[in-house]
C-alpha positions as CSV (number, residue, x, y, z in Angstrom):
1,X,-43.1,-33.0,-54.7
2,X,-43.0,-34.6,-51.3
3,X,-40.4,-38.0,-52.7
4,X,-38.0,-34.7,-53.9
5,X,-38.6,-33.3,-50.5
6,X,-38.1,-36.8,-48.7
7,X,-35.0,-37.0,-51.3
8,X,-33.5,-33.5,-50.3
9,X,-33.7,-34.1,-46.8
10,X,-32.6,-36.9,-46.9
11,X,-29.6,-35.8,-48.5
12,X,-29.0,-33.2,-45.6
13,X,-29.8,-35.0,-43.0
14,X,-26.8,-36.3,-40.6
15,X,-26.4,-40.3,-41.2
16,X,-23.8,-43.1,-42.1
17,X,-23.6,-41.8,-45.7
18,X,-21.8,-38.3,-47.0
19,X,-24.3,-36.1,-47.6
20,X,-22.8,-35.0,-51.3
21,X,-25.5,-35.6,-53.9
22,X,-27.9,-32.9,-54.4
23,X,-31.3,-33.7,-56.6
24,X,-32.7,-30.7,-58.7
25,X,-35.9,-29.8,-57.6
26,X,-38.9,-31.8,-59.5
27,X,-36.7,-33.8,-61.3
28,X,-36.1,-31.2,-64.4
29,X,-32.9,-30.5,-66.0
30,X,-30.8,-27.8,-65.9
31,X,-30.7,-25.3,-68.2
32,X,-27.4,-26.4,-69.3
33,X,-28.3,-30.1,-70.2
34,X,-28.1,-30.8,-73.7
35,X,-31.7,-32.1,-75.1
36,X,-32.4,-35.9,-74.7
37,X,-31.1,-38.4,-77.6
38,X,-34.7,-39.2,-79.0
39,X,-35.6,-35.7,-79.2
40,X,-32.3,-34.2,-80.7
41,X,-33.0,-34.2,-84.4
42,X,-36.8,-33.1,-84.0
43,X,-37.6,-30.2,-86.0
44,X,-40.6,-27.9,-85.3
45,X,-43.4,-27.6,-87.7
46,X,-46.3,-25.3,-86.6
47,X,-49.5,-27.0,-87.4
48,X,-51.2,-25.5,-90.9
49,X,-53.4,-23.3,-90.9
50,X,-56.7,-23.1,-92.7
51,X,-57.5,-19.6,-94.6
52,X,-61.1,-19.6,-94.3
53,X,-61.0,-20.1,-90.8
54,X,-58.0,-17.4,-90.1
55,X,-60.4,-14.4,-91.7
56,X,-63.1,-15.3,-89.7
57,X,-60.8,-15.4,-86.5
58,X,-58.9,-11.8,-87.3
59,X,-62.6,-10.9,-88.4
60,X,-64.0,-12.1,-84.8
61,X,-61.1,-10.0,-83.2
62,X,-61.2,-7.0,-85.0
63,X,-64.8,-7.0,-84.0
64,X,-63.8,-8.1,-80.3
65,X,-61.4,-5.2,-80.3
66,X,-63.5,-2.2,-81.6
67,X,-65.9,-3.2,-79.2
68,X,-63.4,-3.0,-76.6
69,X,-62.3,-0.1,-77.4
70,X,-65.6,1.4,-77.7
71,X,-66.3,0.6,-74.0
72,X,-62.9,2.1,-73.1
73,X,-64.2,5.5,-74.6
74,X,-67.2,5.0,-72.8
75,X,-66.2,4.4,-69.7
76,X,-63.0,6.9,-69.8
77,X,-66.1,9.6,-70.5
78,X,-68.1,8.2,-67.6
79,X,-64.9,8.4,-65.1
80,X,-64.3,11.6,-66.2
81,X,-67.7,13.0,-65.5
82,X,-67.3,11.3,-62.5
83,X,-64.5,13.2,-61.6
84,X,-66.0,16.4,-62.9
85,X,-69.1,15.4,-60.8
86,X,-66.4,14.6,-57.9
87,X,-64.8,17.9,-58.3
88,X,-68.3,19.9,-58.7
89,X,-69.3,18.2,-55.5
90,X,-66.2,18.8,-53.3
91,X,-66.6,22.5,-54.9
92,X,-70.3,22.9,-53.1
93,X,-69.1,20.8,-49.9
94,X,-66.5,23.3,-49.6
95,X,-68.5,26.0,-49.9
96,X,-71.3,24.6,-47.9
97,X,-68.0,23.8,-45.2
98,X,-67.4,27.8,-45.1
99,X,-70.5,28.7,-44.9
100,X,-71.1,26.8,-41.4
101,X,-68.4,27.8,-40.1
102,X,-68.8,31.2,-40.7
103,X,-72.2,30.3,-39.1
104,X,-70.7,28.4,-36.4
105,X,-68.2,30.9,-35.9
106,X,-71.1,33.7,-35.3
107,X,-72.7,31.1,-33.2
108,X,-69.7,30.8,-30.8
109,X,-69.6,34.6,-30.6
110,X,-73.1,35.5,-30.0
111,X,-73.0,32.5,-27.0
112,X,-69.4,34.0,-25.5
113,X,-71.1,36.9,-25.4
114,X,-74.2,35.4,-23.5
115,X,-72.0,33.2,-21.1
116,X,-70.0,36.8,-20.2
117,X,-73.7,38.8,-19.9
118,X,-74.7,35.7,-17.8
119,X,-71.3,35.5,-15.6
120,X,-71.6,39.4,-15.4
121,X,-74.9,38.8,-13.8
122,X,-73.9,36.5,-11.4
123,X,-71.1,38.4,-10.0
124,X,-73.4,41.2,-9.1
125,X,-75.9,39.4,-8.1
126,X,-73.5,37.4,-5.8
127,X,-71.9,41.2,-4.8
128,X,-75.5,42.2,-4.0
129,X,-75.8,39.0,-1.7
130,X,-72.8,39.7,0.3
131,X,-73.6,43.6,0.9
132,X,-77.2,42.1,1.8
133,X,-75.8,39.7,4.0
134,X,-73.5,42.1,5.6
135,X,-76.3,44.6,6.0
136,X,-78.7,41.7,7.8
137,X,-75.6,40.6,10.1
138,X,-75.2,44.1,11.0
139,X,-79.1,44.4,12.1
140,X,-78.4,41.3,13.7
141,X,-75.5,42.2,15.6
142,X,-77.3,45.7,16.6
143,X,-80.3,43.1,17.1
144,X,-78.3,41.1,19.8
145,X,-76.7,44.2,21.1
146,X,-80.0,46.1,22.2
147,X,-81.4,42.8,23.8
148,X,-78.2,42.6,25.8
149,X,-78.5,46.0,27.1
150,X,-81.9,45.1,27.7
151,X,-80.8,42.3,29.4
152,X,-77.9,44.4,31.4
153,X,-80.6,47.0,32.4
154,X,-82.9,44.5,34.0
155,X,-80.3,42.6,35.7
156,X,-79.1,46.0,37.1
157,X,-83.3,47.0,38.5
158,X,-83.2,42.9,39.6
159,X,-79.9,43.6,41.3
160,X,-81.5,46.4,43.5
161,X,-83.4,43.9,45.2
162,X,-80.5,41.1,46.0
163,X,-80.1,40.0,49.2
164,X,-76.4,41.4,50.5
165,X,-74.4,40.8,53.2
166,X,-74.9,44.4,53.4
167,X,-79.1,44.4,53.8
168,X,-79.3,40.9,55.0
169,X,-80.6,42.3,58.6
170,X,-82.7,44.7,57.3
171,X,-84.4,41.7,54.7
172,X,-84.7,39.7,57.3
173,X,-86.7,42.4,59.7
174,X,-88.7,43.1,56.6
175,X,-89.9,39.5,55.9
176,X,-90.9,39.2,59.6
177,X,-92.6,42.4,59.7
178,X,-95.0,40.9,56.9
179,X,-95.2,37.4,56.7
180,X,-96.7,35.5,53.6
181,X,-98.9,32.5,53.6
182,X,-98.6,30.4,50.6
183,X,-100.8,27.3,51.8
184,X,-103.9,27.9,49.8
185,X,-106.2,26.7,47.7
186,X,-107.9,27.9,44.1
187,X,-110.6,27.2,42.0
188,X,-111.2,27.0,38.3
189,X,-111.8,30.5,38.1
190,X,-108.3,31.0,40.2
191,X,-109.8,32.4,43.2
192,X,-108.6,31.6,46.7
193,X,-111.2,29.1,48.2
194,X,-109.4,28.3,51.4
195,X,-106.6,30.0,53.1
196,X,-104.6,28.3,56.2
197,X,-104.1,30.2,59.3
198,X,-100.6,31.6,60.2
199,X,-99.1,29.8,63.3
């Protein structure tokens, strides 16, 4: 094949000489070439044939062909319970299919209704944590307010006893009237031990 190849492209390839001559592939003749010279006057014979031998090949291939057609039988019967078996099967898958997802089905249901029981649950218990947490900011609040009155109440006894421009004098007539000594000394028991003199 590859000298028709070389041949062919040799043929189209570009060169000095015209590319005009085209080979048939493999060498063969056309269709419409007479036979060869040698060959013209050649007549066919088939080759003879012995009868002994033909019966016991048509004998061999009726044999060959009954048992061939045997195992056809056999094996359309066995793709046909196949298919019956195939059919049968999808049949119970199908009905095994609706069954869970009838069950599934009652599955999603009874857990929708769980989730919504559970969500249900959690918005009350959530309301019931605000209106507590209101409630214990209100105590608080009341908490904080009392201790500020308290506060306010105190301030307003301490206040009585603020030094003012107003009582400054008589403070100051008061503290020399009764003078204090704080240079002393204590024990363990917190007695005074020793007492300075007042100058």
């Amino acid at each position: 094949m590859l000298p028709a190849l070389r041949r062919c492209w040799a043929a189209v390839r570009p060169g000095p000489f015209p590319a005009a001559v085209l080979v048939p592939a493999r060498g063969r003749k056309t269709r419409h070439d007479p036979p060869a010279k040698s060959k013209a006057e050649r007549v066919k014979v088939p080759p003879p044939v012995d009868p002994a031998e033909l019966l016991v090949v048509q004998e061999r291939y009726r044999q060959y062909y009954s048992i061939v057609r045997a195992l056809r039988s056999v094996f359309r019967v066995e793709a046909a319970q196949k298919k019956r078996e195939r059919l049968n099967n999808a049949r119970e898958e199908s009905e095994i299919d609706e069954v869970l997802l009838a069950w599934n089905d009652a599955e999603n249901e009874r857990q929708r209704r769980r989730r919504e029981e559970r969500i249900r649950g959690e918005e009350e218990e959530l309301k019931k944590q605000k209106l507590q947490g209101a409630i214990n900011q209100a105590k608080l609040m009341e908490d904080f307010m009392k201790e500020k009155e308290k506060e306010v109440l105190q301030l307003q006894e301490e206040a009585q006893t603020f030094i003012t421009p107003e009582n400054l004098d008589e403070r100051i007539e008061q503290c020399l009237d009764n003078p204090q000594n704080y240079n002393f000394a204590i024990d363990k028991e917190q007695r005074i031990v020793r007492r300075t003199a007042l100058s």
